[in-house]
Backbone of each chain as ProteinMPNN parsed JSONL, in Angstrom:
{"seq_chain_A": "XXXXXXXXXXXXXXXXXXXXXXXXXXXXXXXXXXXXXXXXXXXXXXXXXXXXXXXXXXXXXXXXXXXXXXXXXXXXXXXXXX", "coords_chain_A": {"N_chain_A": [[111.828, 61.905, 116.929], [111.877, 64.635, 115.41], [114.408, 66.851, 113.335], [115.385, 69.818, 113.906], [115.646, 73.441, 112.339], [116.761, 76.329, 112.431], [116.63, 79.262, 110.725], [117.867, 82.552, 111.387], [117.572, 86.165, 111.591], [119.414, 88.498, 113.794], [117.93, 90.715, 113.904], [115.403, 90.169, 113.561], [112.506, 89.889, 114.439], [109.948, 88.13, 114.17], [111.426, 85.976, 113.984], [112.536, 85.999, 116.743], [110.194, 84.899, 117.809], [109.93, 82.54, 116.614], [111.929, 80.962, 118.084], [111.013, 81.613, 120.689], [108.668, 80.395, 120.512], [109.4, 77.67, 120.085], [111.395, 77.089, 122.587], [109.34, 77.69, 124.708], [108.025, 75.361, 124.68], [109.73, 73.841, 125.207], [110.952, 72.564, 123.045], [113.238, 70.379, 121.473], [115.966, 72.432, 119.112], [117.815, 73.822, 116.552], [119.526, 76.625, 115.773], [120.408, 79.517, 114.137], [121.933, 82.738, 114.043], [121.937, 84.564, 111.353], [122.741, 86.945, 110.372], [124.899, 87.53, 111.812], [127.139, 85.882, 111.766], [130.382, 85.153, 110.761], [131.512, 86.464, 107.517], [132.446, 85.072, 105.439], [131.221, 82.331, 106.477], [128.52, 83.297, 106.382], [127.745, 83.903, 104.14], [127.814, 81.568, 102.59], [125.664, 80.286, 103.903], [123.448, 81.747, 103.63], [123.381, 81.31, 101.051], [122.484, 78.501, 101.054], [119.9, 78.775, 102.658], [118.809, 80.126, 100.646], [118.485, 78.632, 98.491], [116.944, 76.24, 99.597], [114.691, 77.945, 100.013], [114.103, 79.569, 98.276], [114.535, 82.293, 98.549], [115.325, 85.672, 100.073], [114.987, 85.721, 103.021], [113.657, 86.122, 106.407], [112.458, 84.352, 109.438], [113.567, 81.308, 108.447], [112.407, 78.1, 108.427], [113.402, 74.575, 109.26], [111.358, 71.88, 109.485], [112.164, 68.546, 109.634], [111.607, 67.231, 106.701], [110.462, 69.093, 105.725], [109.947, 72.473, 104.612], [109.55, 75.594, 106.111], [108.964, 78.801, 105.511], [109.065, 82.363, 106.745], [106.741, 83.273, 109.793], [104.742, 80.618, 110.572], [102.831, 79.691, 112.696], [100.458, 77.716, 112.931], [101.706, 76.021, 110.768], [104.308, 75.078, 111.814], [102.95, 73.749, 113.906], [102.009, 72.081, 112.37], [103.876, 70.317, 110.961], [105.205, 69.447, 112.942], [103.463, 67.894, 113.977], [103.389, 65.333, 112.012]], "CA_chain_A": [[111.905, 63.378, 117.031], [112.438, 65.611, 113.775], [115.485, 67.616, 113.507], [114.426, 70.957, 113.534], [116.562, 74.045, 111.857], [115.93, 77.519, 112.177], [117.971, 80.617, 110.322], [116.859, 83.393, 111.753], [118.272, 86.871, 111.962], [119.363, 89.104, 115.261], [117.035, 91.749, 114.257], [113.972, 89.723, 112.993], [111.013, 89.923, 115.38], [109.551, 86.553, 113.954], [112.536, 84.943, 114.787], [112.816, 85.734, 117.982], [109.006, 84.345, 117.719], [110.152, 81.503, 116.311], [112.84, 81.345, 118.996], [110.07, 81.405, 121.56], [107.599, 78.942, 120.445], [110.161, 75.824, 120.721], [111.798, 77.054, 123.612], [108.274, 77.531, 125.326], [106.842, 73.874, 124.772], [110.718, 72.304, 125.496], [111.385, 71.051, 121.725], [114.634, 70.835, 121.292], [115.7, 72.658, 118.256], [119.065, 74.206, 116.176], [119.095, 77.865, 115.386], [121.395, 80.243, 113.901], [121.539, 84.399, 113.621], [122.937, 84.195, 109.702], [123.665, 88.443, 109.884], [126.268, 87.535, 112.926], [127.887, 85.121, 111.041], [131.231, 85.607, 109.631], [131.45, 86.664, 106.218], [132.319, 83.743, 104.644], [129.851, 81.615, 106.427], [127.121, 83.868, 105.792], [127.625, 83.636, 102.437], [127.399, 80.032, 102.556], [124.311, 80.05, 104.858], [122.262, 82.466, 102.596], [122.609, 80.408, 99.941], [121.628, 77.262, 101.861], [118.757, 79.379, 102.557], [118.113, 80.713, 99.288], [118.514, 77.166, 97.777], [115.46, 75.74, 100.047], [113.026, 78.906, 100.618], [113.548, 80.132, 97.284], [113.885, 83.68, 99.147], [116.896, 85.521, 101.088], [114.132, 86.724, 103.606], [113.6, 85.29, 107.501], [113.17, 83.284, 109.492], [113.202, 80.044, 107.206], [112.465, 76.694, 109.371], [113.395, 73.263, 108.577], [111.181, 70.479, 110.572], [112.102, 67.037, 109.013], [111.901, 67.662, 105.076], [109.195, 70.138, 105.883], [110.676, 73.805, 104.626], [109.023, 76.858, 106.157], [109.175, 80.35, 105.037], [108.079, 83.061, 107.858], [106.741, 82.295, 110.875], [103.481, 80.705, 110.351], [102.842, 78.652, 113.92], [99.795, 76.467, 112.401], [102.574, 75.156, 109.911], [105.023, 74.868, 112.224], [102.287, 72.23, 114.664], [101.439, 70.369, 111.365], [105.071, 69.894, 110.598], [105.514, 68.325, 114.091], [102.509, 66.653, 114.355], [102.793, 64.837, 110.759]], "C_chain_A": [[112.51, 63.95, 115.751], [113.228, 66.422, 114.104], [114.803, 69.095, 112.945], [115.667, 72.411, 113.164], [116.094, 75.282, 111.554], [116.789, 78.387, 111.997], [117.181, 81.51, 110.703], [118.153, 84.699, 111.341], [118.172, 87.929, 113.476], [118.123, 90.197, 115.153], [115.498, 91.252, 113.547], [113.156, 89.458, 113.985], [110.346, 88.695, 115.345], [110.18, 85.318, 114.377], [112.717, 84.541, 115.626], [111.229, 85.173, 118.34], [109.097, 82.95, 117.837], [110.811, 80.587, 117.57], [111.427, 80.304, 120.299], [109.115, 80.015, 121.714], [108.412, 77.469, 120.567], [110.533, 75.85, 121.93], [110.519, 77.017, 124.434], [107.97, 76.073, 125.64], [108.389, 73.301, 124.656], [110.74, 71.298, 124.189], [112.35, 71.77, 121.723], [114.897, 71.303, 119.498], [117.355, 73.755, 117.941], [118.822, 75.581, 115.582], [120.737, 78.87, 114.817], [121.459, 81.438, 113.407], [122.487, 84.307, 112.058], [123.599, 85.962, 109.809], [124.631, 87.928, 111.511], [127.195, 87.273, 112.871], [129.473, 85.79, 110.887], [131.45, 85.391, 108.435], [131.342, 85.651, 105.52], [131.352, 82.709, 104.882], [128.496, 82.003, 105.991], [126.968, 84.188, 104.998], [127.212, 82.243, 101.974], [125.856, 79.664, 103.246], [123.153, 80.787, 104.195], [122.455, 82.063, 101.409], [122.175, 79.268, 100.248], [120.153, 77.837, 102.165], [118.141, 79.734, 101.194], [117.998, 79.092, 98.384], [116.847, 76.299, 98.275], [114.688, 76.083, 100.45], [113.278, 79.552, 99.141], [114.037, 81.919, 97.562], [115.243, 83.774, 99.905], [115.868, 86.608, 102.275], [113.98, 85.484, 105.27], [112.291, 85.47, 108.102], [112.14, 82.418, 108.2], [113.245, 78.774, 108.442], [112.535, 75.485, 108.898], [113.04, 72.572, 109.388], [111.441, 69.282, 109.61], [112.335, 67.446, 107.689], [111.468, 68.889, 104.865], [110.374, 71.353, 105.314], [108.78, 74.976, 105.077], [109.084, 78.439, 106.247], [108.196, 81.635, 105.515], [107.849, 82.631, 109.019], [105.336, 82.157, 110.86], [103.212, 79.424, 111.616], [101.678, 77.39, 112.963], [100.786, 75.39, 111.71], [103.599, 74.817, 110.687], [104.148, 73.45, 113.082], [102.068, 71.493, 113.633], [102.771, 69.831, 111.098], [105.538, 69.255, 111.652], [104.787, 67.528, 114.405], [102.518, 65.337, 112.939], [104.095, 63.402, 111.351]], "O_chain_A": [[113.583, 63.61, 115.253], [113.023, 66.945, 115.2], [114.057, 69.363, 112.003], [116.677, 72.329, 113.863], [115.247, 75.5, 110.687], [117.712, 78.531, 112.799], [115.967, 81.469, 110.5], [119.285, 84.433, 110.936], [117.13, 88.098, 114.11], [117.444, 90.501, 116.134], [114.664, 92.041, 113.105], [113.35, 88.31, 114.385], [110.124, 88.13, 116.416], [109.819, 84.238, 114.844], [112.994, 83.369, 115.878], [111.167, 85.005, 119.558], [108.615, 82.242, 118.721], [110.214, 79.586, 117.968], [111.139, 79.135, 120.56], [108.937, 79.114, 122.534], [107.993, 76.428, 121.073], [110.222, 74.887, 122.63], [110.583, 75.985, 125.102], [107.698, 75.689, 126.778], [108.458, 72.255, 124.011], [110.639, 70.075, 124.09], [112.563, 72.976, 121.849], [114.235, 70.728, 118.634], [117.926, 74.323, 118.872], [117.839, 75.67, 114.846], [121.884, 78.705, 115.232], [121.07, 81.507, 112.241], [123.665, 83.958, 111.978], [124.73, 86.226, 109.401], [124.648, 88.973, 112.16], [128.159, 87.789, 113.436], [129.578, 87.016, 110.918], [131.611, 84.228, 108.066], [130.291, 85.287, 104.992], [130.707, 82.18, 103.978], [127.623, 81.333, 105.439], [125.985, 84.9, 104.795], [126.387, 81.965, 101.105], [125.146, 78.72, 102.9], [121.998, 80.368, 104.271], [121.653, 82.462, 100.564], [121.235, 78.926, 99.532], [119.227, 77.117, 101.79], [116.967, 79.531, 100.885], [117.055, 78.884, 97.619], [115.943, 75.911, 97.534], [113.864, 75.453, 101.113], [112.293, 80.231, 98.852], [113.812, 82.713, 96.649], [116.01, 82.883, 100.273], [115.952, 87.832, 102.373], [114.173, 84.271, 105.193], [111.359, 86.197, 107.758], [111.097, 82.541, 107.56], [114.175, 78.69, 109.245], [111.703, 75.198, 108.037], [113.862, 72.279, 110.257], [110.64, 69.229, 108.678], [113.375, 68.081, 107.513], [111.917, 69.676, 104.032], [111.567, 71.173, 105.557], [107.635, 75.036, 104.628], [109.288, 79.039, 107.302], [107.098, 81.946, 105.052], [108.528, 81.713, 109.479], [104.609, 83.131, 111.052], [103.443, 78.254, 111.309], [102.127, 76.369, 112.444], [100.75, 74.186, 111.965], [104.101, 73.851, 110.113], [104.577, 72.303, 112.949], [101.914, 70.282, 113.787], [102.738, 68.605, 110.991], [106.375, 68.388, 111.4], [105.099, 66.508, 115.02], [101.635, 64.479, 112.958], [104.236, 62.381, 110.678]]}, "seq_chain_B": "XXXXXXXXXXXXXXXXXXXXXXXXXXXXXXXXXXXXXXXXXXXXXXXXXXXXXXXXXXXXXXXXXXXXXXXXXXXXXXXXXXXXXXXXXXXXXXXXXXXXXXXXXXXXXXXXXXXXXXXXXXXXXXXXXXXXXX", "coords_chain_B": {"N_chain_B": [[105.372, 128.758, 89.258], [104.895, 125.148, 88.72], [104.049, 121.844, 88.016], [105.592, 119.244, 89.339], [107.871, 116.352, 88.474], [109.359, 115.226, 90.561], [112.184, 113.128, 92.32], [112.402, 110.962, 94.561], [114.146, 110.485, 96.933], [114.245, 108.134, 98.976], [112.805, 105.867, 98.189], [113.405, 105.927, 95.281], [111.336, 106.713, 93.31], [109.816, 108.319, 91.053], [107.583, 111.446, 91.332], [104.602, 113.361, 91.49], [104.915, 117.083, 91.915], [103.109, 119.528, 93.488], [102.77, 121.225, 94.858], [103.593, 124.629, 95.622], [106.599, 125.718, 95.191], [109.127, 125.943, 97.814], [111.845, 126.787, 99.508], [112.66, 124.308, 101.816], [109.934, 123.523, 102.614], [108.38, 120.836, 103.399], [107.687, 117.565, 102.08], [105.618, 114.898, 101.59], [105.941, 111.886, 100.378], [104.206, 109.989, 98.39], [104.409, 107.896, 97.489], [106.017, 106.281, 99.262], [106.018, 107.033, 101.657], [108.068, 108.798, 103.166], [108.819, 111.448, 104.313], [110.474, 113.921, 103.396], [112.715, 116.933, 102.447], [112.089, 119.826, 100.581], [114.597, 121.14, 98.136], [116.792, 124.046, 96.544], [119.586, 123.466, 93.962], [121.537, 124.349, 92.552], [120.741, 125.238, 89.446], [118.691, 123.618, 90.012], [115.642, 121.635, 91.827], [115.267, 119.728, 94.253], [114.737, 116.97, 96.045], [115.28, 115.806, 99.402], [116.302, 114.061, 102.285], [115.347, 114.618, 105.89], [117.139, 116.55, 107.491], [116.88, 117.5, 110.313], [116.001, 115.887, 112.026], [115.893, 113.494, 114.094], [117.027, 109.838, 113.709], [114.983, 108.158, 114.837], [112.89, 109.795, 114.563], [112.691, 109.831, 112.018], [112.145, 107.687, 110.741], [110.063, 106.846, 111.789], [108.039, 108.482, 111.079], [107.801, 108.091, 108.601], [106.85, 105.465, 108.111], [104.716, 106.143, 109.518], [103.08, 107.54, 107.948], [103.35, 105.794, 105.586], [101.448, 103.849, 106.294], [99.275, 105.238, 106.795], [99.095, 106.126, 104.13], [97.967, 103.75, 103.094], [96.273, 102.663, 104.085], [96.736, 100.748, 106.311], [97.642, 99.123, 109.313], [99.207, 98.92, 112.23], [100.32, 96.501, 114.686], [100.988, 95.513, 117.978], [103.818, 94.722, 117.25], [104.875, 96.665, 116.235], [106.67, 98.1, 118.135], [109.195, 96.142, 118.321], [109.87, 96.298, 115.978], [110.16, 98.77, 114.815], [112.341, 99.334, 116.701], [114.166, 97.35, 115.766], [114.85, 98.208, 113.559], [116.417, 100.573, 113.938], [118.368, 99.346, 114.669], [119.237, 98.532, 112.306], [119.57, 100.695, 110.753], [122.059, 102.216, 112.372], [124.152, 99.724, 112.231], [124.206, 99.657, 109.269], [123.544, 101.934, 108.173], [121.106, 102.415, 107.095], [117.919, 102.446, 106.946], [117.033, 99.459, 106.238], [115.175, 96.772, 106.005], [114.498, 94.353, 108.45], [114.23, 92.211, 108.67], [114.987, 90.777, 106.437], [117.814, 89.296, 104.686], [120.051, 91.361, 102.829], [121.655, 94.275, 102.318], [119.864, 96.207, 101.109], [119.332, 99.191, 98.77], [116.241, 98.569, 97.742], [115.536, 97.268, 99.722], [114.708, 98.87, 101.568], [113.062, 99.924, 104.161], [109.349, 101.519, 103.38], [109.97, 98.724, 102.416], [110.451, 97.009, 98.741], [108.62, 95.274, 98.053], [107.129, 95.243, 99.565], [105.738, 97.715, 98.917], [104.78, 96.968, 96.564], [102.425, 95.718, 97.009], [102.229, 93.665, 98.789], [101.024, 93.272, 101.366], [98.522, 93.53, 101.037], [97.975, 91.138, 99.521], [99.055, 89.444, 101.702], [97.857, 90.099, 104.056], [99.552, 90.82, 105.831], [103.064, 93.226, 106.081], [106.173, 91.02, 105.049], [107.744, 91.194, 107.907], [105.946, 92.176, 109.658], [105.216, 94.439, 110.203], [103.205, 96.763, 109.168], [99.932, 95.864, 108.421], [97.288, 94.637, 107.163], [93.306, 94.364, 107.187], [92.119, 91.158, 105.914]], "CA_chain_B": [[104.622, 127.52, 89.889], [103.977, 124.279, 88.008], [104.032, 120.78, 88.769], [106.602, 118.745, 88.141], [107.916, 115.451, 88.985], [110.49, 114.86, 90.941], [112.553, 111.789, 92.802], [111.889, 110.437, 96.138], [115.548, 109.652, 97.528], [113.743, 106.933, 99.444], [112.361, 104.696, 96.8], [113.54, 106.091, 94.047], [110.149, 106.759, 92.306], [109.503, 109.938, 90.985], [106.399, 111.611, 91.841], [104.255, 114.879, 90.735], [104.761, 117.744, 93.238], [101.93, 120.321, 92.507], [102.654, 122.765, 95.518], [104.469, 125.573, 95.599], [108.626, 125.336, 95.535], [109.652, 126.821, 99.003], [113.566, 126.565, 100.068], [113.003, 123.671, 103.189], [109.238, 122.958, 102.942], [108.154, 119.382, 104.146], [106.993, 116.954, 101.161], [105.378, 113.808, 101.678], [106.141, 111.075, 99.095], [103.025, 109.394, 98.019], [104.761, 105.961, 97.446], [106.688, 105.667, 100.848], [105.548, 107.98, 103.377], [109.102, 109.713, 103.338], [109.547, 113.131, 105.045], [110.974, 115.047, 102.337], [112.901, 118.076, 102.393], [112.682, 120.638, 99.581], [115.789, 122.289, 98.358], [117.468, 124.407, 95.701], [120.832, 123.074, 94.324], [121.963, 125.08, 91.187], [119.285, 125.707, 88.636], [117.754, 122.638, 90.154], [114.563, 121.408, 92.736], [115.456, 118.268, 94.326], [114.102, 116.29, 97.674], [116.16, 115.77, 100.806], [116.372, 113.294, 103.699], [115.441, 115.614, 106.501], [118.479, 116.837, 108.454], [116.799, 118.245, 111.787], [115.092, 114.938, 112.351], [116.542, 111.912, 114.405], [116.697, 108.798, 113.007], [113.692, 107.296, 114.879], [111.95, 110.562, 114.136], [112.575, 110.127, 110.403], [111.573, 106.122, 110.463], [108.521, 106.626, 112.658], [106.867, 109.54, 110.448], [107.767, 107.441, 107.525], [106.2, 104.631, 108.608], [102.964, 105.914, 110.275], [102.501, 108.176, 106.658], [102.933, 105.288, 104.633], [100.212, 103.175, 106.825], [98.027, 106.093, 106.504], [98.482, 106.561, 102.769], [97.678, 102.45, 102.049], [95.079, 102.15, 105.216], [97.716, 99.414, 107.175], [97.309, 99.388, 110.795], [100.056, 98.542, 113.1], [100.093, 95.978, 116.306], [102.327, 94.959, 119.409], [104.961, 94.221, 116.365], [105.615, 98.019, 115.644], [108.175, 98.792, 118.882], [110.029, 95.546, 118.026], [110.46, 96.504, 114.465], [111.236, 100.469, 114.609], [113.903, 98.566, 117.81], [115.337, 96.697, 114.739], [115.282, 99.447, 112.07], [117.403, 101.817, 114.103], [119.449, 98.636, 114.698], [119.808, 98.484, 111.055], [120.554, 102.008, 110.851], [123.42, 102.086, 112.748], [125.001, 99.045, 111.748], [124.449, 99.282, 107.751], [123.874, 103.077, 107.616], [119.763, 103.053, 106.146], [116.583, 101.856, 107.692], [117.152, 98.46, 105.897], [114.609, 95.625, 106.325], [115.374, 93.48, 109.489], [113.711, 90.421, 108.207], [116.214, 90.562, 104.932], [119.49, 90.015, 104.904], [120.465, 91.995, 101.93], [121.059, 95.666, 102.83], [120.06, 97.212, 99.416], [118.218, 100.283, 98.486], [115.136, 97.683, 97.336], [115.02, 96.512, 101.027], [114.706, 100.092, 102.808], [111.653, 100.046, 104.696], [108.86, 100.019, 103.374], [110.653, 97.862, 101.025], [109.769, 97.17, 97.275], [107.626, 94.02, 97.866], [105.477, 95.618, 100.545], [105.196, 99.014, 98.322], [104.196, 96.815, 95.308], [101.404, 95.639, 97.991], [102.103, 92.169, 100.01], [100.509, 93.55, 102.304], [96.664, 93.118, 100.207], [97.874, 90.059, 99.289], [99.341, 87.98, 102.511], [97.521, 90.454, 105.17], [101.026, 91.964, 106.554], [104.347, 92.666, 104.972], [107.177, 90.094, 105.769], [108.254, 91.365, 108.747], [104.226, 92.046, 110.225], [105.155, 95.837, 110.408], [101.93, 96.936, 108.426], [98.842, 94.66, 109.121], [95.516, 94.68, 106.698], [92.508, 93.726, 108.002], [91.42, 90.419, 105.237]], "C_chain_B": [[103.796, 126.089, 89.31], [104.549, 123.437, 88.355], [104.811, 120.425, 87.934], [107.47, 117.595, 88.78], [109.802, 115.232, 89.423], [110.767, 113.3, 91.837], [112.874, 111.79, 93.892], [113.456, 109.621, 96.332], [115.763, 108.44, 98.539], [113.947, 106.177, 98.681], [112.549, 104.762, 95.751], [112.543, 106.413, 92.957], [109.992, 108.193, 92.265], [108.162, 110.102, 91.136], [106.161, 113.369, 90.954], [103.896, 115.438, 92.297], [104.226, 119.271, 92.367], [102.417, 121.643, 93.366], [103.994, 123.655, 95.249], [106.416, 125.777, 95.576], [109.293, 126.291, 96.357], [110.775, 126.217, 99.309], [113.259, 126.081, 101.182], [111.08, 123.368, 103.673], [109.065, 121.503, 102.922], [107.398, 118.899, 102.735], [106.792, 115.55, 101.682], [105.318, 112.75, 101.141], [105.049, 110.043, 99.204], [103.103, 107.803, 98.092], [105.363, 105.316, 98.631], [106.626, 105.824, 101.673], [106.905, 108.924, 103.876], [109.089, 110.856, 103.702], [110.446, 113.625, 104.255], [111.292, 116.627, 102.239], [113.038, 119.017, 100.761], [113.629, 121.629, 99.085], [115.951, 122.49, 97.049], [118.892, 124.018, 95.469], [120.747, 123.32, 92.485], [120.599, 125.672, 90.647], [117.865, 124.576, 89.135], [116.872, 122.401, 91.003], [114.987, 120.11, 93.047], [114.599, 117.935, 95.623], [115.262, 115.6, 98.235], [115.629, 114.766, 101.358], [116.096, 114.244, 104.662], [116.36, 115.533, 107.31], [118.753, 117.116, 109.965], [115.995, 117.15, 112.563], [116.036, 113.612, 112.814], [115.965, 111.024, 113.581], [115.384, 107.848, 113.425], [112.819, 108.371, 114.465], [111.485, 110.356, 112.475], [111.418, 108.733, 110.204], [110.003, 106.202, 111.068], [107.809, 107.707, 112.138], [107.06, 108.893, 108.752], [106.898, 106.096, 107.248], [104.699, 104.497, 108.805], [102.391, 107.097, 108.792], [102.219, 107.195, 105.852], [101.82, 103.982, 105.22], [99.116, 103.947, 106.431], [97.788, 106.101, 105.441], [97.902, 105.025, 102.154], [96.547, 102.086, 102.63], [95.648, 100.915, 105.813], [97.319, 100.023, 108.697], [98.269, 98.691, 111.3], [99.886, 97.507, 114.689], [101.097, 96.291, 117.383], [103.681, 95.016, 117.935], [105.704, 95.311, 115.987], [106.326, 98.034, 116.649], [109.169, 98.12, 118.483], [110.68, 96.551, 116.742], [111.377, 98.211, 114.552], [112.495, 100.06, 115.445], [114.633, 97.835, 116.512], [115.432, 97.595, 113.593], [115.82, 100.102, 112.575], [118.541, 100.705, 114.384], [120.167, 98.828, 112.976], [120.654, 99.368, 110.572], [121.895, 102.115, 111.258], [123.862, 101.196, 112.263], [124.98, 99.199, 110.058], [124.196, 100.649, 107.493], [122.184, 103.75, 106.937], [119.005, 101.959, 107.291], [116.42, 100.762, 106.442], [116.117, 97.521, 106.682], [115.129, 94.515, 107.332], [114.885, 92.235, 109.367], [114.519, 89.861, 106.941], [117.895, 91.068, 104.91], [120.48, 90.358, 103.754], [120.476, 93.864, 102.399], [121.126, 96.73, 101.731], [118.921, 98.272, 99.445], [116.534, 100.031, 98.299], [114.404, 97.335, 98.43], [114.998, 98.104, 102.455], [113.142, 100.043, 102.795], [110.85, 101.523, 104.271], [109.36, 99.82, 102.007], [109.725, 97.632, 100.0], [108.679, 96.111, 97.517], [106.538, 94.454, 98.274], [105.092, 97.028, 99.434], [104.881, 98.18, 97.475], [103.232, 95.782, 95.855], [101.094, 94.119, 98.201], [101.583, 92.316, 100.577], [98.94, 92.978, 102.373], [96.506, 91.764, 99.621], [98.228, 88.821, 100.331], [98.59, 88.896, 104.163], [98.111, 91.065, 105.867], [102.242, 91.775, 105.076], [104.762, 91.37, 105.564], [107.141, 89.991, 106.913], [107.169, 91.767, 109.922], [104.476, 93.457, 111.102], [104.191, 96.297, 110.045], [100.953, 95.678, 108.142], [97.885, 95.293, 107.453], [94.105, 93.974, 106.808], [91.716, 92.716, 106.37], [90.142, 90.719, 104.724]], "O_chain_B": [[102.584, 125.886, 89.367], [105.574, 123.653, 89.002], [105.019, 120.684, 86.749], [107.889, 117.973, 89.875], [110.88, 115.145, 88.835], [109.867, 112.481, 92.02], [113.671, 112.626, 94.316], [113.767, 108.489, 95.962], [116.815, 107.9, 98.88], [115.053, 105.732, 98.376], [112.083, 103.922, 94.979], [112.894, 106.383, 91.777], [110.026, 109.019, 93.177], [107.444, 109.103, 91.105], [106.879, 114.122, 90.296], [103.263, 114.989, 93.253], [104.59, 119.845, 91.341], [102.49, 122.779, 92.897], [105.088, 123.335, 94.784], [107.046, 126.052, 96.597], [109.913, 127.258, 95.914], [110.728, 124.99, 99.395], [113.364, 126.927, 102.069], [110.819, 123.054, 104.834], [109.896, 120.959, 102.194], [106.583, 119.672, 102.231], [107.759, 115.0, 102.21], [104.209, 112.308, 101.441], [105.064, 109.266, 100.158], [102.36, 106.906, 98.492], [105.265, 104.13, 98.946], [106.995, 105.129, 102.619], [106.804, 109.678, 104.844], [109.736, 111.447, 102.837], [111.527, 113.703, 104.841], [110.42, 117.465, 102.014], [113.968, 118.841, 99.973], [113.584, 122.798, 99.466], [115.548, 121.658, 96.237], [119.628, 124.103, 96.452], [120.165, 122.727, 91.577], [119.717, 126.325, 91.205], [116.67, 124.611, 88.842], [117.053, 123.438, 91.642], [115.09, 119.315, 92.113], [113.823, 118.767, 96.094], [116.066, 114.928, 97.588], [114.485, 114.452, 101.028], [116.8, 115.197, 104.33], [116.518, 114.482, 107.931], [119.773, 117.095, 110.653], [115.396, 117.433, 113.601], [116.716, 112.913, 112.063], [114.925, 111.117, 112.93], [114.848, 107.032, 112.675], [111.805, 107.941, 113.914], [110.423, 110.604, 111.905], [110.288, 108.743, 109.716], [109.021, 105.575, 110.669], [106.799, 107.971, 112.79], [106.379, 109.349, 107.833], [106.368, 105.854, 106.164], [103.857, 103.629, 108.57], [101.194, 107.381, 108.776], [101.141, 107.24, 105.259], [101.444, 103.179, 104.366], [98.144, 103.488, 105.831], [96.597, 106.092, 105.126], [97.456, 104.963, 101.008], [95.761, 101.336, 102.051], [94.889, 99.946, 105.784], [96.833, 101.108, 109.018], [98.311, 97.568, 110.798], [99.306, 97.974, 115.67], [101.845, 97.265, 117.474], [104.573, 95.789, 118.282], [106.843, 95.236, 115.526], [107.412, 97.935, 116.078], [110.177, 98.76, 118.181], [111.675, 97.275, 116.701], [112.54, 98.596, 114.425], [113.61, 100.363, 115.019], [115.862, 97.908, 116.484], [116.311, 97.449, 112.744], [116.165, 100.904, 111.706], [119.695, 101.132, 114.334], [121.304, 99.171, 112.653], [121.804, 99.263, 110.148], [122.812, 102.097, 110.437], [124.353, 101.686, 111.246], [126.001, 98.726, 109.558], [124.63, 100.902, 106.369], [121.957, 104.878, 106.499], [119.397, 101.098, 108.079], [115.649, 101.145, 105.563], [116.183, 97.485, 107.911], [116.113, 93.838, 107.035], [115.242, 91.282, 110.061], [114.605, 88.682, 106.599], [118.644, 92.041, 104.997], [121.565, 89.783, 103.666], [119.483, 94.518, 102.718], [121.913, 97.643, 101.477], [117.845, 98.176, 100.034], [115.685, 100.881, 98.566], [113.193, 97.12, 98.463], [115.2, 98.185, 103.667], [112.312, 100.094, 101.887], [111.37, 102.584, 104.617], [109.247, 100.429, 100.944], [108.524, 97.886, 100.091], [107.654, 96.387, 96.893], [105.397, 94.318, 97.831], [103.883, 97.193, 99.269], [103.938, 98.88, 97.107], [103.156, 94.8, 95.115], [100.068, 93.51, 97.899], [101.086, 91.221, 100.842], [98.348, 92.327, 103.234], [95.442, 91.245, 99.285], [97.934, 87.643, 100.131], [98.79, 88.375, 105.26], [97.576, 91.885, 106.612], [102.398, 91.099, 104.059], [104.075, 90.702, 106.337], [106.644, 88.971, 107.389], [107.545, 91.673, 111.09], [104.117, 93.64, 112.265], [103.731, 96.529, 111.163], [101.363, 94.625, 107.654], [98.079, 96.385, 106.919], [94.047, 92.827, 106.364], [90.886, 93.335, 105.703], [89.536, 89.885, 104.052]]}, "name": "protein", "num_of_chains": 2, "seq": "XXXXXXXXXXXXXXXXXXXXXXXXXXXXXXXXXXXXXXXXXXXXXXXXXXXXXXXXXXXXXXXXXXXXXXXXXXXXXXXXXXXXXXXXXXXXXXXXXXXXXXXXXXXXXXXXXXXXXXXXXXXXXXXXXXXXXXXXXXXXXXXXXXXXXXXXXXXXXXXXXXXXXXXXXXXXXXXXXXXXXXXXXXXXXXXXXXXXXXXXXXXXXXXXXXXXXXXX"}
């Protein structure tokens, strides 16, 4: 099973997309609202983001090495099926 | 009565405004879809935020102008989103981008990426507020 890692934010629509589609099909999966944060972490967490999407924009998903930027479901099943 | 370019307190882009200069007529900003008030302030002509307009009123005629002026079309995804742009509002003070967590002048909806047209190039913005049909 691939460790799966999703930054999302509270008011991102995709997110809560994102959100949806694991919880739907029962994959287990780690998530975290980065604007809820406190300060200091979410300073640390948007550059962990910005470090492996390139981008300070949501959600960003990590399956396995996989990085994905948005919520693009096709990429999200090839990144679990690979 | 002559045209003359003024700045969109939205986006910051100045623009050419041809009509007439009336104390509190309605301008429409070409680049953002902004609701624009016209006012006198000294010797000067400037553009306004409108004042008599709630905040979903302002966002949701800003919004469905600047769809109209690019030809974007909206889905299911528009209640979410205007639901997270008045979130934004209140908590950060501007109709800030709810897919970006920077809350800068760059990222006020529709933000700089989508006005310099993501939209023609990935089919929606970011946040899949403005659609274009491929």
């Amino acid at each position: 099973m691939k460790s799966i890692m999703l930054y999302a934010l509270s008011t991102c629509p995709f997110c809560k997309m994102a959100k949806r589609f694991f919880e739907s099909r029962g994959i287990a999966y780690n998530s975290v609202d980065v604007d809820l944060l406190p300060e200091e972490e979410k300073e640390k967490t948007v550059a962990e983001v910005q470090r492996i999407s390139g981008r300070r924009a949501f959600p960003v998903i990590v399956i396995g090495e996989e990085v994905i930027v948005g919520y693009d479901e096709l990429r999200i099943k090839e990144a679990l099926e690979k | 009565m002559s045209a003359e370019k003024m700045l969109c307190p939205v986006c910051q882009v100045a623009f050419l405004v041809k009509e007439e200069k009336i104390p509190g007529k309605k301008i429409i900003c070409p680049v953002c879809g902004a609701v624009l008030i016209l006012e006198k302030e000294r010797d000067f002509w400037v553009l306004k935020r409108p004042k008599d307009m709630t905040p979903e009123e302002e966002i949701r005629s800003r919004v469905e102008n600047f769809a109209r002026l690019r030809g974007y079309y909206f889905n299911e995804m528009k209640e979410p989103l205007i639901e997270a742009l008045l979130k934004k509002y209140e908590r950060y003070g501007d109709f800030y981008c709810p897919c970006k967590i920077d809350n800068i002048p760059e990222n006020v909806c529709p933000c700089l990426e989508t006005r310099q047209g993501s939209v023609e190039r990935n089919g929606r913005c970011h946040c899949g507020l403005f659609w274009k049909e491929a």
